[in-house]
N, C-alpha and C positions, 0 to 999 in steps of 0.2 A: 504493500500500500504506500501512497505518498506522503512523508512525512510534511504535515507544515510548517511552515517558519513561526516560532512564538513571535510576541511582543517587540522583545527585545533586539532579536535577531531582524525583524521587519525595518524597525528602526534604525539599525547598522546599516542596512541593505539602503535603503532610501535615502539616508545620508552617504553613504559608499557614495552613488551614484548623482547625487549633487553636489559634491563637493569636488567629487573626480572630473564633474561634468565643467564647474565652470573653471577651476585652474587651468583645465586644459583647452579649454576656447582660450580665456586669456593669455595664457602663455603663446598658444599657435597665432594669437592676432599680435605678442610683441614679436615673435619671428617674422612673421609676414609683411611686419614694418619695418624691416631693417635686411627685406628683401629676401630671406631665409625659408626655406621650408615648413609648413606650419606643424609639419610630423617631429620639428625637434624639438617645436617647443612644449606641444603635447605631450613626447616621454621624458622633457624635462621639470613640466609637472609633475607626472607619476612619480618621479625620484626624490622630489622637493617633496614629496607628501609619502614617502616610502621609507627605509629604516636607516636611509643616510645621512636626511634630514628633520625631518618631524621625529623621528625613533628617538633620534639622539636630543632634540631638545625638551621633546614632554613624552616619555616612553609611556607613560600609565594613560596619555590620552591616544597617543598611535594602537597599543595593545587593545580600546575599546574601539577605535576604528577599523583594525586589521586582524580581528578575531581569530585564533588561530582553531575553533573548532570547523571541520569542514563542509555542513553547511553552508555558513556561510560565508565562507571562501567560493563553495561551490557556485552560489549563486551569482555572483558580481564576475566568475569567470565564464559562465554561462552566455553572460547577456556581451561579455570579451569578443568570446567565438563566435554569437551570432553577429558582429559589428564585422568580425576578420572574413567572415563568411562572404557578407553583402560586400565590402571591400575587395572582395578577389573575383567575386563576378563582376565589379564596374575594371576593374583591371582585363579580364578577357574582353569585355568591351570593347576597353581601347587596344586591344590586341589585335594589330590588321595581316590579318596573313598575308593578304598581297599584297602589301607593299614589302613586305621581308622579300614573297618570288621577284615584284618588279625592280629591284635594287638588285637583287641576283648575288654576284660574286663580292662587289664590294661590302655587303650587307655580313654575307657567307664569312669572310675574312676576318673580318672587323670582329664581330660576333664567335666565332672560334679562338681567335689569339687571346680576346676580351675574356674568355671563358675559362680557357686551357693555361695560362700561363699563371693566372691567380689560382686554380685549380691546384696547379701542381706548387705554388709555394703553400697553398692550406695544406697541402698533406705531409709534406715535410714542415711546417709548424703545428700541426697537428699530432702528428709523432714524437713529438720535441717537447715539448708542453708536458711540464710534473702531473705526476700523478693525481695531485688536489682537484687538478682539473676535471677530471674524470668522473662520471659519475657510477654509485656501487651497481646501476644494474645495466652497466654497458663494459664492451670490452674495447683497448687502445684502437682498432682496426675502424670499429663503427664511429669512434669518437673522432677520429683523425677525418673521417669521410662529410662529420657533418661540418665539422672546422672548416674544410674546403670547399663544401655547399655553402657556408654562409660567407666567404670572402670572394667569392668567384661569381656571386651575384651580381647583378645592378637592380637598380629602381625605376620605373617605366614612369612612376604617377613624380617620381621626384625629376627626374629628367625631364620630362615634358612640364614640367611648372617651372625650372629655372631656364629652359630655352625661350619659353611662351613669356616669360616676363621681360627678356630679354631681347623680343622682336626677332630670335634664332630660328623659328622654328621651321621655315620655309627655305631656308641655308640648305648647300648640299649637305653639308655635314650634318646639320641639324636632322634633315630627312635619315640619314647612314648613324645617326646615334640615336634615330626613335627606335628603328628598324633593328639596329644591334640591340636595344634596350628590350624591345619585345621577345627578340629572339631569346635573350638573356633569359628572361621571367619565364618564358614560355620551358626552355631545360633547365634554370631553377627549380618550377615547379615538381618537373617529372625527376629530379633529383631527389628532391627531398624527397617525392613519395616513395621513391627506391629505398633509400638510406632510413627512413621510418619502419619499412617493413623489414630489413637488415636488424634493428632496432628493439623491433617488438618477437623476431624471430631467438634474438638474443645473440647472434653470432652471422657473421659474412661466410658462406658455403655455396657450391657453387647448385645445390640444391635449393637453399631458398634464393639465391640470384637468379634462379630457371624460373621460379613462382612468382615474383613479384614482377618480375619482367613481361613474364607468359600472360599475369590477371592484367597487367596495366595495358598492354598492347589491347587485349579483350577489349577492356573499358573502351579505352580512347576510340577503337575501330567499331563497336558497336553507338557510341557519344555521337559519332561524328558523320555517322550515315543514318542507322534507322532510327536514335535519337535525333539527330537532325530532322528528319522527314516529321517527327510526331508533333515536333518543335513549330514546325512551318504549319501545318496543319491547324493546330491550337490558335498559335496566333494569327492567320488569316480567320477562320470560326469567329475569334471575338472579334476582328474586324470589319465582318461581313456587312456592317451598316454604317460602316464610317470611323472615327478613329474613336476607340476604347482604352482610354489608358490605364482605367483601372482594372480591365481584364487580361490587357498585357503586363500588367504588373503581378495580376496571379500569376500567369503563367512563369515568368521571371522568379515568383519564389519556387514554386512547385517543382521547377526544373532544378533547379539550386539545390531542392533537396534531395530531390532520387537521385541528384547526383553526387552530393554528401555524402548520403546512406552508401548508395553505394560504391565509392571508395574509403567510405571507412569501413565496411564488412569486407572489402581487401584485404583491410589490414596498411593502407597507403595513405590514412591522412584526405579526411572531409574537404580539408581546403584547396586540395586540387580538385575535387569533384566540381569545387564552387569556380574555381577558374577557369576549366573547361565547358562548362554553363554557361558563364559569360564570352567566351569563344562563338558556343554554335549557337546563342541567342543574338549575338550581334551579327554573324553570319547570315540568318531569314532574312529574305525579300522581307517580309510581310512584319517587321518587327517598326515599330512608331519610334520616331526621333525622342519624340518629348520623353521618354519611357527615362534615357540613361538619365537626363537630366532629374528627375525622379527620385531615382536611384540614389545618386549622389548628392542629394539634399539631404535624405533620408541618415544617410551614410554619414557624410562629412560634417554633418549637423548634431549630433548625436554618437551612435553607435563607434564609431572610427575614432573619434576622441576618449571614448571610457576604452578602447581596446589599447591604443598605444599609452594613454596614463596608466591603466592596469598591470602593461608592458613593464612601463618603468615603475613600476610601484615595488617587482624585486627585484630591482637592483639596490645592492648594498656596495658603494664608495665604501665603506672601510674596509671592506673585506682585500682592497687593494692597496697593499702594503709592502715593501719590502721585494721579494723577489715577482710575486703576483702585479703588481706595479711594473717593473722592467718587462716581465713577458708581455704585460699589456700593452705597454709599449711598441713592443716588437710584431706582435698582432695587428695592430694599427699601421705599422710601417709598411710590412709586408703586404694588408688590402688596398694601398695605395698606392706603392711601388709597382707592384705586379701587375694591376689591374690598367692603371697607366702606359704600362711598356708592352702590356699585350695587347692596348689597344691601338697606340705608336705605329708598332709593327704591323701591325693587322692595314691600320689605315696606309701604310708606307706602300705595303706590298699590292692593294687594292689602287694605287696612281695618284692617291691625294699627296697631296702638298704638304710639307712638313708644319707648316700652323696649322692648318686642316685636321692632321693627327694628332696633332697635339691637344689638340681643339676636344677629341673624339677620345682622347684619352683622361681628361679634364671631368666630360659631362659623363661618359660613365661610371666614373667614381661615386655618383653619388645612389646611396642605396638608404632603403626605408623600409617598409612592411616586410616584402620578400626576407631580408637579413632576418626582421624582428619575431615574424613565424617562426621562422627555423630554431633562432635560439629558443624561443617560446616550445614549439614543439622536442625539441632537444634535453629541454628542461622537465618537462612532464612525461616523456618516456624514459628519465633517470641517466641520460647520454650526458649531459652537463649537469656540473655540481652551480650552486650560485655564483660561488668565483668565475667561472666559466662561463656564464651564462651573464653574466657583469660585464666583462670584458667585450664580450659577444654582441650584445646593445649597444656600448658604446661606440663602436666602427662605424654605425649609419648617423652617430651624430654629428662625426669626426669628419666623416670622409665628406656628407652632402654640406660642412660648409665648406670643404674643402673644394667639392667640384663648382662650388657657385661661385667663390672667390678667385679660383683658376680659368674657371670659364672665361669671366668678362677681362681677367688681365691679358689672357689669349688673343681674343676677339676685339681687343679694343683700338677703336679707326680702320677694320679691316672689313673693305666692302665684299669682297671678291672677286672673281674675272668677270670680265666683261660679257661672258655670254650668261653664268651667273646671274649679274644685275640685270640684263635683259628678260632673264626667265620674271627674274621678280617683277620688274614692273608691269610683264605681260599677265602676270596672277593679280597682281593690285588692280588690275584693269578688267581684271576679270570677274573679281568679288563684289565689284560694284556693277557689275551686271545684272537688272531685276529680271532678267529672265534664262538667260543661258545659267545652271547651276549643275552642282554636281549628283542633284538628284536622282531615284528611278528615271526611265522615259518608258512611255505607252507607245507602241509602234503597231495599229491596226491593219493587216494587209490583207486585203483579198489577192492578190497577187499581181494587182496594175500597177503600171510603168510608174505612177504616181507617187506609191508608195514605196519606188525603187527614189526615186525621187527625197524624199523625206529622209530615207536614212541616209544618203547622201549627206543631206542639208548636218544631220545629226552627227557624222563623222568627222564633218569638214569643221562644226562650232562647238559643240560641246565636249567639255574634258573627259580626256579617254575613262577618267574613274567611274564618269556617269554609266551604272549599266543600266543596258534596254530591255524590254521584255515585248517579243515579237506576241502580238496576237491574231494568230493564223485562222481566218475566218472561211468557214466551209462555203463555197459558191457553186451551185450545178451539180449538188451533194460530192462534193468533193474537195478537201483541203489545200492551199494551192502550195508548189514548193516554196519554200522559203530560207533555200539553200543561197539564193542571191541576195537576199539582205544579210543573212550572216556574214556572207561575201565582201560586201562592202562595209560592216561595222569591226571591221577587223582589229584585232588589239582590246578586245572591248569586250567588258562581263555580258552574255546572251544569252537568254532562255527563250522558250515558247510556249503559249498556252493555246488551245485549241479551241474555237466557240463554233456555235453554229449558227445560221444566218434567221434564224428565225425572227428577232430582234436586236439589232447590232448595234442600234443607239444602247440598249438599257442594257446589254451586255457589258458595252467600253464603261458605261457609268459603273455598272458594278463593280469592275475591273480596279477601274481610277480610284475606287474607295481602300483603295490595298496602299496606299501611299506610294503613288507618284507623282511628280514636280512636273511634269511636260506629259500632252500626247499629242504626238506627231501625229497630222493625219494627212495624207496626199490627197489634193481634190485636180482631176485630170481635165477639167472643164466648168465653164459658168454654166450654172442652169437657168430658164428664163424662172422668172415668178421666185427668185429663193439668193440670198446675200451668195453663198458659198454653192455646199450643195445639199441635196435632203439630210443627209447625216449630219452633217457638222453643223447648218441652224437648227438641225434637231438639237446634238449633243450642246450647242451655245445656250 
């Protein structure tokens, strides 16, 4: 049966959560002033109110704050992981797979050195690292593996807030450090979940590396195709009469969790379920813009500030002393260095320019959630002792003002080449277009010249990212090919939907209710008595 929370414990529970709530707004709005990440100033809340600082100056008032029976601990870390949950579906989100394929090699490079070269000094500072570190129900092998999970990462949501503040983001480089940044999170993710189930397995064999590997490929390959399909389904359903945001927002939890459930009945850690969630829900045609925005009210307003002050709430600064101090040290040297000179290389060997890599070595240094999971999870499956798990937090404090502060020293007075600044201006010129956008397009053909016509029009003006959706309209009972519009939208996301001509106006209407920005329609001639032609002053 479920126990409930007495009196007393309610009252911990609801001051927990006010108290944790507004330090950590406050805190994240003086970072934010002073141009900073608002995730440091968040878990520099948690820590200002955690056993480093509140512990040590009123211990009898933290001990009635921070109750050590585990209820309610339980509770306040409950409402933690539902905040880390919702936070790693706006992260799949912003997770664009294709811009990782359309960047290609440079993306490839960048993102491998950025990986592998911090990788392998975490595991040789992983190995290195006293025994304190360690926690009693891990072995050196598992511990060394999450050491280099968590310095080999980057930050996608920290990344993309100091380029974006920084008017970076549309830079090449800027573009080759979102894309290495995604890349990053995206084998973060399926890192940790490897190293979790290593973890809970108790020991690295090349028996459970055959299982956790064997169940996550399952997942991901089942996630990403007939969870995909259930996904688009659901969400056109509630769109069926126009834009429902708050039935795409069920759908948004619901997916979140079956897909929690099931990577944690894996055995790999709920919070990639939640980030591949956010993957294939941003993935659907049929998913509503306004939705993410939603999302991350919901999130960054709440939930995402009790997770990262919870975060910092154990960390214990004393516990860093003495030789724990020096390692920590060297820990932080090492996620900087490394991560820096693998992205250097990465970018050298990819044909950027040495400020370019430099540039690319700077902005992925800065890391946030992703790191703060890991020692979090590292911490609760007994892989890290609090020392370790101390140390471990503070890298993404360390590093993200480091890469903000490196960023702009890098970048400062440097416009880039000249065909560069032409891209740019040709985008600024572009964003203020109230009609060509990067949205769906509606593309009706019954198979006339017309409509060869339109996607023409559609190739030649709008940006290759806008994809189209052909709707192939049956004529003389028969579908007409529509091998030559794909033909001419070449480069460019295409699907087709098939209708029948019974009513083609209220079809395209029903159609357009799925959220697209343009429908293209060819008209081959004027009609007497009608503006265009019978369909289009219909569909007007």
């Amino acid at each position: 049966m479920l126990t409930p929370l007495d009196e007393h414990q309610l009252l911990v529970f609801w001051t927990q959560l006010l108290v944790l709530l507004v330090f950590a707004r406050i805190c994240g709005e003086m970072m934010r002033r002073i141009n900073l990440p608002s995730v440091i100033g968040q878990l520099a809340a948690g820590v200002i109110l955690g056993p480093s600082i509140f512990g040590r100056l009123w211990p009898s008032g933290f001990h009635w704050f921070i109750p050590e029976d585990e209820i309610s601990s339980g509770a306040l870390l409950a409402v933690s992981w539902v905040g880390v949950a919702l936070l790693l579906v706006t992260a799949g989100f912003e997770t664009d797979l294709g811009l990782i394929r359309r960047l290609g090699r440079a993306a490839m490079l960048v993102t491998g050195f950025s990986l592998v070269v911090p990788l392998i000094g975490g595991l040789i500072v992983g190995f290195s690292l006293p025994e304190s570190f360690i926690g009693a129900e891990s072995d050196r092998t598992v511990f060394a593996l999450f050491v280099a999970a968590a310095l080999s990462v980057s930050a996608l949501a920290v990344i993309a807030k100091i380029l974006s503040e920084l008017g970076l983001m549309r830079r090449d480089f800027g573009q080759i450090t979102v894309a290495a940044g995604m890349a990053n999170d995206v084998v973060g993710w399926v890192m940790l979940a490897v190293f979790a189930g290593f973890a809970v397995s108790g020991e690295v064999s090349i028996e459970n590396i055959l299982r956790t590997i064997i169940g996550l490929a399952i997942f991901l390959a089942l996630a990403m195709t007939v969870g995909q399909r259930v996904v688009d389904r659901a969400l056109r359903w509630v769109r069926r009469d126009g834009p429902n945001v708050e039935g795409a927002m069920a759908v948004v939890i619901f997916t979140m969790l079956v897909y929690g459930v099931a990577t944690q009945a894996l055995g790999i850690e709920a919070v990639l379920g939640a980030f591949v969630a956010g993957v294939v829900l941003h993935r659907s045609r049929f998913q509503q813009h306004d939705v993410l925005h939603h999302i991350e009210s919901m999130t960054g307003m709440f939930l995402a500030p009790i997770f990262f002050a919870t975060a910092g709430l154990r960390v214990d600064l004393g516990l860093l002393k003495g030789d724990a101090l020096v390692w920590a040290l060297v820990v932080i040297a090492v996620a900087i260095v490394a991560k820096f000179v693998g992205a250097y290389v990465g970018g050298r060997l990819a044909g950027q320019s040495p400020r370019a890599a430099a540039a690319l070595g700077a902005g992925l240094n800065a890391r946030g959630a992703l790191e703060i999971v890991i020692a979090s999870v590292g911490l609760s499956l007994g892989v890290f002792t609090e020392t370790a798990y101390t140390v471990i937090i503070i890298v993404p404090l360390v590093t993200s003002v480091f890469a903000a502060v490196a960023l702009r020293i890098t970048v400062r007075d440097w416009l880039g080449s000249p065909e560069e600044q032409e891209r740019l201006e040709r985008e600024e010129a572009l964003s203020k277009n109230l009609v060509v956008k990067s949205s769906r397009i509606l593309l009706p053909s019954q198979g006339e010249p017309a409509s060869i016509a339109a996607a023409q029009l559609i190739q030649f003006a709008w940006p290759k990212e806008a994809p189209t959706t052909i709707m192939s309209i049956r004529s003389n009972g028969e579908y007409p090919d529509v091998d030559v519009l794909r033909n001419v939208l070449d480069e460019r996301e295409v699907d087709t939907r098939q209708v029948r001509e019974d009513d083609i106006s209220a079809s395209i209407v029903a159609e357009s209710k799925l959220g697209y920005g343009v429908i293209a329609v060819g008209v081959a001639a004027r009609h007497e008595g009608v503006l265009y032609s019978p369909m289009v002053d219909e569909l007007l």
